[in-house]
N, C-alpha and C positions, 0 to 999 in steps of 0.2 A: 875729324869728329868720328867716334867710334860708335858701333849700332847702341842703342839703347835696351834695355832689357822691358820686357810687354807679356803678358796672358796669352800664350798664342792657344789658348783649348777657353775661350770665353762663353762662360755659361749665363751670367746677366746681360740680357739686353732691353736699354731704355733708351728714348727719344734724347736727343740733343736738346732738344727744348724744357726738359727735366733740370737739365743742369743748369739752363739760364734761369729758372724758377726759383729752383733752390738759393743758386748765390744771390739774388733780387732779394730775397726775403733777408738771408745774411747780410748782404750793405744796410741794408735798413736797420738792423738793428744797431751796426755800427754808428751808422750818419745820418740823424734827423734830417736832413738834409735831401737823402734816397725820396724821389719821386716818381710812380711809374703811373704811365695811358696805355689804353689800348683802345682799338676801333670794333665794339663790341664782339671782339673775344678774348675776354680773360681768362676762359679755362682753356680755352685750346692754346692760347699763346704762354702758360702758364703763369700770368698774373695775377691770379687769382687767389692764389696761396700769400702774396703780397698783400693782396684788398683785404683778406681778413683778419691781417695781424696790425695793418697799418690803413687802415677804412679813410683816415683825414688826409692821408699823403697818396690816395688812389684818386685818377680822373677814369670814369668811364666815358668816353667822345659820342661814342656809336660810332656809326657805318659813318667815319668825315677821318678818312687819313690824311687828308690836304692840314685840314684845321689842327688835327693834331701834331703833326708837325711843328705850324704855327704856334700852337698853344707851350710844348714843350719847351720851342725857343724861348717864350716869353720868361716862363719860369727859370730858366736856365741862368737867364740874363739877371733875374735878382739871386743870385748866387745860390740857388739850389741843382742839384744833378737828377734830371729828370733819365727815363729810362721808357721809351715810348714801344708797343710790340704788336705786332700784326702778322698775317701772311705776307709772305713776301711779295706777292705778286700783286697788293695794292700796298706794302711800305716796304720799298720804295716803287711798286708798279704806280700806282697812282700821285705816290708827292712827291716827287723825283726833285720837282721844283723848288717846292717848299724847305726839304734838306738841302739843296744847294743855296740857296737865297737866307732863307731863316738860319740856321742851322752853320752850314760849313763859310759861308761867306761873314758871317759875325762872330764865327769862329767862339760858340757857345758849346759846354760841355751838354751835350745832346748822343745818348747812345741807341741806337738803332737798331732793337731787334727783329730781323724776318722771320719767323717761323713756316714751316710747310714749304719748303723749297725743294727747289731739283725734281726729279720724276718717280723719285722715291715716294711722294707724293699720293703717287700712285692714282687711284679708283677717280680723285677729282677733279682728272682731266687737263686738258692744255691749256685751261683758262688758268690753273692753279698752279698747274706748273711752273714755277717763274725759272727760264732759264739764262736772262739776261742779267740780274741784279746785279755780279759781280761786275762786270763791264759798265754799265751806269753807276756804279757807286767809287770803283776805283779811280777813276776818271777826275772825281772831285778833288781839289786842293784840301785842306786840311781835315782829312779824315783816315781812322785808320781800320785794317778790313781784315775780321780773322774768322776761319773757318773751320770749329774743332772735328774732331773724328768720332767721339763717343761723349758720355755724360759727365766722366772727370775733366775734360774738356774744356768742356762747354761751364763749367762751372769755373775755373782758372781764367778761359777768355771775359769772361764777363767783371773777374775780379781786375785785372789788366787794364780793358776799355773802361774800367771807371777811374783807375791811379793813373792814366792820360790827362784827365783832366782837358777834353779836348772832343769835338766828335769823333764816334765810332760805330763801328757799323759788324754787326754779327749773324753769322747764314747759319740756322737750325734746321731742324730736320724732328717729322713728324714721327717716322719710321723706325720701329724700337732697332739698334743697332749695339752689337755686340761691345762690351767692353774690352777694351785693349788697355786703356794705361792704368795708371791708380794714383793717389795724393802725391807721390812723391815724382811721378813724368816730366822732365823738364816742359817748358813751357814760357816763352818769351814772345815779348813787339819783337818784330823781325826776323824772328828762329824759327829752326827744323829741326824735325827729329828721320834721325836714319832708325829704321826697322831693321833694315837687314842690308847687308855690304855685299857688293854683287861686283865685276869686272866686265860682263860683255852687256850691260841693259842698266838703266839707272829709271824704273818708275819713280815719277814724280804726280801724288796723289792728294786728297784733303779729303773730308767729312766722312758720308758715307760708304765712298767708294775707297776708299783708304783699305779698310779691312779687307777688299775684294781683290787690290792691288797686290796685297802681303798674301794672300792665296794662291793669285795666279803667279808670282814669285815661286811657292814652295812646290807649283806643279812645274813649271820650268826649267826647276832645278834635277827634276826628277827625269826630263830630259835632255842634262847637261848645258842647261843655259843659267848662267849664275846671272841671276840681277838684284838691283838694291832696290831698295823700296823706302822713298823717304816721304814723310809726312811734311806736307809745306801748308802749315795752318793761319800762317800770315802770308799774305796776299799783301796787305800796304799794312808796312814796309815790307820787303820781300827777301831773303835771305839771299843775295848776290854770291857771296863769299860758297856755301851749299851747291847753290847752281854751279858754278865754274867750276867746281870740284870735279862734281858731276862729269861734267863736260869732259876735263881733262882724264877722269880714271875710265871712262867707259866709250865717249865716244858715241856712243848712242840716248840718245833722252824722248821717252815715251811720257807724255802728260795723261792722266785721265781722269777724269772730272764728269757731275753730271750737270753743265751749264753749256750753252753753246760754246764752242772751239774757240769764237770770233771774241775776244775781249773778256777771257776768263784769263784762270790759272796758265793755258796752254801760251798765251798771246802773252803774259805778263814773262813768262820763261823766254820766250825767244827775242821780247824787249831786253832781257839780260845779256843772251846769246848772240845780239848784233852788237853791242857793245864794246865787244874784245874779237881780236883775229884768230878763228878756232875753224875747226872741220868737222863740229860735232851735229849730228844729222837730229832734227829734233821732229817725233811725229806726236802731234794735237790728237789726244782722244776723246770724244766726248760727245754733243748731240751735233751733228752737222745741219745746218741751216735749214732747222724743220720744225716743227711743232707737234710734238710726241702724243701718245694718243691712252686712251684708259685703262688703268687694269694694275693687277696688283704690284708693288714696288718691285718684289724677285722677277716677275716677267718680263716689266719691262725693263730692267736691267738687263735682263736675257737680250732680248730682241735687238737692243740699242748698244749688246754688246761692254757694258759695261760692268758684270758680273766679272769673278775667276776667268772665267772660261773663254769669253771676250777679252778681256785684255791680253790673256796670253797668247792668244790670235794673233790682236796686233802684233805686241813685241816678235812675236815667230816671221810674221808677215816684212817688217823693218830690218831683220838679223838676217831673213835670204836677199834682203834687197842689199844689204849691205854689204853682204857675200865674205 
């Protein structure tokens, strides 16, 4: 697969949660059918722009993510496509159960959107931060997990997890982030997109750290380290066939994600990478077994090393380890 063409000088930046707002509003007008909750917050989960065009096919829950869960299964189940949205850090931090039971175990088309995730998050602290959801939710049998990088994204993923027909689960981001693709971005269940083709480093990246990944690429290169940079925006299913590519052209694979290391992006690659007999050295970047602290999204990407400048750290740090 050849690099894909992208804005690399992006002057628009909006929230990921932009794009799931917008397509919400667009299913609806397609499918009577489109039903969206939220756990009293519609405007910051952007449903809100749904509740005023479609007010009878809106549920406001309040502060009960367990229930709405619940509530959306039900709906589901007489043949309507509900669309439930919250912070991540109580859907799925608080009804983990309720999507596995309700939801993924009756195998109801139920889509799941987090918003305000990762540490991008920023100023609202560790309690908000949700850095586990990827790992509790991938975990579930019949659901599928996609993580876009910007706002044309996040508007394609949402069209996607609804032609599933099936649960789906989607990580937004509060944090306005630069745009990189546009309407015409490939964009599939299961696929990846290469940014940029590289020989000694293969970053493997998603959301908002994606853009930060394709920087510390072009300062890399600037000291004769060529690496690729591929967008892996499904999570479940996962691009296998990308991975082992990877594997085989570079030999080295750097993950970096802002979710803990333990059962994100970093754990689902190297489940790929035990799979087949290789020597490819693969280092997990991301929050190490801690719970991050306040302040704005750029700082603490600084500090956690998740920025350009941190990731190319890694990569530098794995290339002398490599020797």
């Amino acid at each position: 697969m050849a690099a894909i063409s992208y804005n690399k000088n992006p002057e628009e930046k909006k929230g990921t949660r932009d794009g799931f707002g917008k397509a919400l509003v667009e299913l609806g007008e397609k499918d009577p059918n489109v039903w969206a909750l939220t756990a009293d917050v519609s405007e910051s989960s952007r449903t809100h722009w749904f509740a005023e065009k479609f007010p009878s096919r809106f549920i406001q829950i309040g502060i009960a993510e367990q229930n709405m869960a619940g509530v959306a299964a039900g709906i589901a189940s007489c043949g309507k496509r509900p669309f439930i949205s919250a912070f991540g850090a109580f859907s799925p931090g608080r009804n983990w159960e309720q999507i596995r039971v309700s939801i993924c175990y009756n195998n109801v088309p139920v889509v799941i959107h987090a918003s305000h995730t990762g540490i991008t998050v920023g100023p609202d602290g560790a309690s908000h931060q949700i850095l586990e959801d990827i790992a509790m939710i991938r975990s579930l049998p019949n659901i599928n997990v996609l993580v876009p990088c910007d706002i044309e994204q996040a508007k394609k993923a949402t069209w996607i997890l609804y032609e599933q027909n099936m649960p789906g689960y989607m990580r937004t981001s509060r944090e306005k982030i630069p745009t990189m693709t546009n309407a015409e971005t490939p964009m599939e269940l299961g696929g990846s997109n290469i940014y940029k083709e590289g020989k000694d480093v293969a970053i493997l990246s998603h959301g908002p750290i994606l853009y930060q990944s394709v920087l510390a690429a072009e300062e890399l290169e600037k000291e004769g380290i060529s690496a690729a940079v591929v967008d892996m925006y499904s999570i479940k299913p996962i691009d296998e066939i990308q991975i082992k590519e990877m594997a085989k052209n570079t030999g080295l694979i750097v993950t970096a994600e802002e979710h803990q290391v333990v059962g994100g992006l970093g754990s689902a690659v190297a489940e790929v990478l035990s799979s087949y007999k290789n020597d490819t050295i693969l280092r997990r970047h991301g929050i190490y077994n801690r719970f991050c602290e306040s302040g704005s999204a750029q700082e603490l990407m600084a500090k956690y090393e998740l920025d350009s400048k941190g990731i190319a750290k890694i990569v530098k740090e794995e290339i002398e380890k490599k020797g």
